[in-house]
N, C-alpha and C positions, 0 to 999 in steps of 0.2 A: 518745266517739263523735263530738260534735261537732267539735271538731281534726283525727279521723279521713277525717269529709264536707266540710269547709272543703279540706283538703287537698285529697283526688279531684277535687272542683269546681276547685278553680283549677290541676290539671294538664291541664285541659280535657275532662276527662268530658263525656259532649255529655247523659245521661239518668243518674239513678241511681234504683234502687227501692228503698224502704225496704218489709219486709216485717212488719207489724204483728202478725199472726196470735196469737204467742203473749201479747202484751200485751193485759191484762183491765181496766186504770184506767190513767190516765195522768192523775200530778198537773200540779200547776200548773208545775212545774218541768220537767218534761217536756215541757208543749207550749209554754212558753217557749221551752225547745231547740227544739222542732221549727221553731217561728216563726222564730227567729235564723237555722237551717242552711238553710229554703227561701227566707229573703232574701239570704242570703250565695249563695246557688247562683243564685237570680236574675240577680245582680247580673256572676255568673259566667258568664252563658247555660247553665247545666245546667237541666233539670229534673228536677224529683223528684216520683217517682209514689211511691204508698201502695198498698200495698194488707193483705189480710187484716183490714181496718179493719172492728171491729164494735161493740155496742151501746155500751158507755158511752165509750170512746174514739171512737165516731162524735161521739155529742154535745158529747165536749170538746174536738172539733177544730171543731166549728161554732160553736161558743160563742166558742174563741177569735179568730175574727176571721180562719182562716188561709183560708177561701173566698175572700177580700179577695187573698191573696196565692198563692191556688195558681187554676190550672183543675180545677173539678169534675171535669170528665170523668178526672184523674190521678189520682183518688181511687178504689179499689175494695173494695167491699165483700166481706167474708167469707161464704163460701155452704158449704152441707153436702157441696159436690163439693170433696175434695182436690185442694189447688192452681189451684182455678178462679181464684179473684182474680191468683195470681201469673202463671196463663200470659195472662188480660186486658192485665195492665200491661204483661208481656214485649212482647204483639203490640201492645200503644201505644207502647212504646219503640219496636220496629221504626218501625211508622207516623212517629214524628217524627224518626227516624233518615235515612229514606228521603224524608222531605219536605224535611228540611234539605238534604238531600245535592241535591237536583232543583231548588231553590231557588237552590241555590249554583253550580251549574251554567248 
């Protein structure tokens, strides 16, 4: 998966969402990857939102330091509405979709 995200980012993806939902722990290995693919995507000008993020993988994404390297606001949390978190991130992608492009202009 990470080879997979390095790739997209550096064909110039401008956002990517990683959809967490069905993951229930996230080892140390894990958010290691996570850590590597949103500095490599940084580095890229991609950004990478989260979302379906919930209880103990909330924790172990704060724990690890990746607030340091992500915008909270990219982060969303899992709620009991289907698909609430992914259409958040969707309309924050748009948003910085739409900001870049008016910026760029």
């Amino acid at each position: 998966m990470e080879q997979r995200l390095d790739q997209i980012t550096d064909a110039g993806i401008r956002v990517v969402i990683l959809r967490l939902r069905r993951l229930h722990i996230l080892s140390t290995t894990g958010v290691s990857a996570l850590v590597r693919i949103v500095t490599h995507a940084n580095r890229a000008g991609t950004r990478v939102l989260m979302c379906g993020v919930k209880g103990d993988v909330e924790t172990s994404l704060q724990a690890s330091g990746l607030e340091d390297i992500m915008d909270p606001e990219d982060i969303f949390k899992a709620s009991d509405v289907l698909f609430d978190s992914t259409q958040q991130a969707l309309a924050r992608a748009e948003e910085l979709v739409v900001a870049e492009r008016t910026h760029g202009d």
